[in-house]
C-alpha positions as MATLAB code, in Angstrom:
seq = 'XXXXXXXXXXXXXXXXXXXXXXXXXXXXXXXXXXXXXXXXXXXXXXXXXXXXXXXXXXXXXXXXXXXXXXXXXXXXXXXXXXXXXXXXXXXXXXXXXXXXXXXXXXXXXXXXXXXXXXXXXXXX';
ca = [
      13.926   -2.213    4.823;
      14.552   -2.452    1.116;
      13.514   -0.681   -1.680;
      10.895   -2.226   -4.046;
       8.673   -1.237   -6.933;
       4.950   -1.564   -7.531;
       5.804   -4.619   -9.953;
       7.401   -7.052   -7.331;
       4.007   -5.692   -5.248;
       2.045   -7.102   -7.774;
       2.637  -11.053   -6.538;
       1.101   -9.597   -3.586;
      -3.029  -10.880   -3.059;
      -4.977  -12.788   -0.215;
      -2.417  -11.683    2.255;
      -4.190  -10.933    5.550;
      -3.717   -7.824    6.929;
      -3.064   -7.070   10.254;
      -2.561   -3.695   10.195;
      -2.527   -0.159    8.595;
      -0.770    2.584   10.376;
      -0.463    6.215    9.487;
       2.694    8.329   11.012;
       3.022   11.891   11.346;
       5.701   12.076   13.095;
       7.614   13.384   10.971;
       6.176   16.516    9.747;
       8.502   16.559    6.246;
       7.501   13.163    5.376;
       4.430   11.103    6.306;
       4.124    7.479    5.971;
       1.727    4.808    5.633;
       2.559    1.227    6.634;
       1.115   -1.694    6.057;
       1.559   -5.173    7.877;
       0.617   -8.312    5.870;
       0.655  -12.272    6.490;
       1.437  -13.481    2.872;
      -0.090  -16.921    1.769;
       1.518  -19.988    1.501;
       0.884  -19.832   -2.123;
       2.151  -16.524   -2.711;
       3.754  -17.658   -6.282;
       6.722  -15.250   -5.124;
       9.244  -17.657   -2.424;
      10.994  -14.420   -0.746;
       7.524  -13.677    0.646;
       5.470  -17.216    0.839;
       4.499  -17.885    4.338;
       6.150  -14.442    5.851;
       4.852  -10.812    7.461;
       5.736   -8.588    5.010;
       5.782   -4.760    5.633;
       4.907   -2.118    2.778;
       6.438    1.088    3.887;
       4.793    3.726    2.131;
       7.383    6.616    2.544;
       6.551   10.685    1.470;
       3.327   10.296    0.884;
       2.025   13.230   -1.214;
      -1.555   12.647   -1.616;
      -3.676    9.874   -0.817;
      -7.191    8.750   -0.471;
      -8.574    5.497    1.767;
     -12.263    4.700    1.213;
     -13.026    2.001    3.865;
     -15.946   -0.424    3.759;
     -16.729   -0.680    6.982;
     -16.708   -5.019    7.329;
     -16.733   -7.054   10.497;
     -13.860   -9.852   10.689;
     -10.766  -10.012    8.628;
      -9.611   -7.930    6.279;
      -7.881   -9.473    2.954;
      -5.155   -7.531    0.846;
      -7.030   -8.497   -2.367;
      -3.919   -6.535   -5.105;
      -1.898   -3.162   -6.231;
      -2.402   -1.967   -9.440;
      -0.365    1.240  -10.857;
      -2.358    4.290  -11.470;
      -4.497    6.602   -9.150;
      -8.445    7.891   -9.590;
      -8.890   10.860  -11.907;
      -9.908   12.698   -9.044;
      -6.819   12.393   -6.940;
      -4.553   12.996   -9.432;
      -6.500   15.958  -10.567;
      -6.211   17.475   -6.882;
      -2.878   16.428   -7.155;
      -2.695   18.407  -10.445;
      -4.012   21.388   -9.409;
      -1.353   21.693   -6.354;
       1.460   20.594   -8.372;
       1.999   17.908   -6.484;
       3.535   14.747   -8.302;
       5.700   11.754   -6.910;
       7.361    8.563   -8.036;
       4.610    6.126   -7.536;
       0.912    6.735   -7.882;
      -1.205    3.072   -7.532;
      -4.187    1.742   -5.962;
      -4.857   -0.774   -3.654;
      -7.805   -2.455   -2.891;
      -9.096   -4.990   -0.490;
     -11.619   -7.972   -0.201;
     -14.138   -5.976    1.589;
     -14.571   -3.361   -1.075;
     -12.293   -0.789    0.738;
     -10.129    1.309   -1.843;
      -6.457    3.017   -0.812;
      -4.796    5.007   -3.583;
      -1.701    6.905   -2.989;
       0.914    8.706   -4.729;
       4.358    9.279   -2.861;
       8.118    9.418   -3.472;
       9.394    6.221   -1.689;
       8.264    1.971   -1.224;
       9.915   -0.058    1.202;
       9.376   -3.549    2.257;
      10.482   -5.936    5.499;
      10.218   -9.531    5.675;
       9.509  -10.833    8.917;
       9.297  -14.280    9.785;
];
């Protein structure tokens, strides 16, 4: 895996994804990943046409709102910057990290997350 940053992210949209996973099994550090089928069309070669794997390392807060959807779900784009709720709980903990951004999907479902580390794998 290699590090990236929330602006190479941003060429990611209409990538199907084909799954979310949390893991706990590391009590120090949890993790969120994310496995994605990038378009064609991406606009960004590396990742046209490829599985591409967000690795959301040391997560310190986050917050998925799911709209419950039948079929497919669509990767719709990451933006930087978190709710004013979560990073007020966040706040109030002292809790900060390196990256705080949202990302939301086709069917109306919202993940935001702050944590220390991104990683991505392409996969053919």
């Amino acid at each position: 895996m290699q590090h990236t940053t929330i602006k190479e992210l941003q060429w990611l949209h209409d990538s199907d994804v084909l799954n979310i996973e949390y893991d706990f099994t590391n009590e120090q550090a949890w993790s969120i990943r994310l496995t994605l089928r990038c378009p064609t069309d991406l606009g960004y070669v590396p990742w046209e046409g490829k599985v591409l794997v967000l690795l959301v390392a040391d997560v310190i807060r986050s917050n998925y709102s799911v709209c419950g959807a039948i079929g497919p779900e669509t990767f719709d784009r990451i933006n930087p910057g978190i709710s004013h709720m979560l990073q007020e709980d966040a706040s109030q903990l002292g809790q900060s990290g390196e990256y705080a951004f949202t990302i939301t999907f086709i069917s109306g479902s919202i993940l935001e997350v702050i944590c220390q580390e991104l990683l991505v794998e392409i996969r053919a």
